[in-house]
C-alpha positions, 0 to 999 in steps of 0.5 A, spaced: 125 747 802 129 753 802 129 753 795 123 753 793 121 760 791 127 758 786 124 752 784 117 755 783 117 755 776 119 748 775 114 746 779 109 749 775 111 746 769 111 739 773 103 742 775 101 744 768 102 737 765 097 734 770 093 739 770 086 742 769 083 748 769 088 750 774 087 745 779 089 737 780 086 731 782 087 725 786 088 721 779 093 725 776 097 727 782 098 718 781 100 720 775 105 724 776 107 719 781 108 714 776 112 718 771 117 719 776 117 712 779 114 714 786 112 709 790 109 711 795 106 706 800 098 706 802 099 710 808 104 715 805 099 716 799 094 718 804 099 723 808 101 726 800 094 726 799 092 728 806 097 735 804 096 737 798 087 736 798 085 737 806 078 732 803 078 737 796 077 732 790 082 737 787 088 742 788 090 749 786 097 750 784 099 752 792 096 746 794 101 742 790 107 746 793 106 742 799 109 737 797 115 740 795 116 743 802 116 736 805 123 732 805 123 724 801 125 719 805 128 713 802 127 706 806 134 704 801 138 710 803 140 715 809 141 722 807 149 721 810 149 715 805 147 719 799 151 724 801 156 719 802 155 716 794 156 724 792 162 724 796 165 718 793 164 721 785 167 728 787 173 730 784 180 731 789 177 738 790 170 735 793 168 738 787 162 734 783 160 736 776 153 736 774 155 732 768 157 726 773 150 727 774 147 727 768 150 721 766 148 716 771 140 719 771 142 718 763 144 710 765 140 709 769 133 712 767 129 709 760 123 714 760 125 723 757 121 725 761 123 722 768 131 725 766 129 732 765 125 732 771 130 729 775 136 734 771 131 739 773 132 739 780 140 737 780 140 743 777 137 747 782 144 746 786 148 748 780 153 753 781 156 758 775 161 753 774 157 746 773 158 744 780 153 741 785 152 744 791 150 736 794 150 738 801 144 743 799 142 738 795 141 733 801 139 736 806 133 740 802 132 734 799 132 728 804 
């Protein structure tokens, strides 16, 4: 991903409240799954794992980051109809502010930390007047 010197910190963060001693495990990399209501299949679970441990029962932060260099895939959607939905909330100018954003994640998403998490990330493609860069975000993320 290109962004993800930018996103280091946050990813840490993300890393941190799963893990112990400076290293994940399995369990809790399922956890974080759950909070961000990732539900990846068995194979994909074992693609995921397969990265991030390479047949260790735990992960250092490094290990961690490869799953962020992978793109997610989406069986509802393809990347040009995502980018399509970003499209369609877009002003006149093509230009999306980043609250638009916000409000549907608040709307459509009970837990807090699932909505910071979620936020986080837009935010990554947010430039100096509010507005998302959903080209990037689309193609970095999807």
């Amino acid at each position: 991903m290109n962004n993800l010197a930018g996103n280091r910190a946050h990813y840490r963060e993300i890393f941190n409240l799963y893990a112990r001693q400076g290293k994940i495990t399995k369990e809790k990399l399922n956890d974080l799954f759950r909070l961000v209501q990732l539900n990846p299949t068995p194979e994909e679970k074992e693609r995921y794992f397969n990265i991030v441990f390479e047949n260790r029962q735990s992960a250092t932060f490094d290990d961690f980051l490869k799953l962020f260099r992978l793109k997610c895939s989406t069986t509802e959607y393809t990347s040009d109809e995502i980018y399509k939905g970003f499209l369609m909330m877009s002003d006149s100018d093509r230009k999306l502010h980043v609250s638009k954003i916000e409000e549907l994640i608040d709307e459509h998403t009970e837990d807090p930390q699932e909505k910071v998490f979620l936020m986080d990330h837009v935010r990554h493609y947010v430039d100096e007047h509010g507005y998302v860069d959903y080209t990037q975000f689309v193609n970095n993320s999807f």
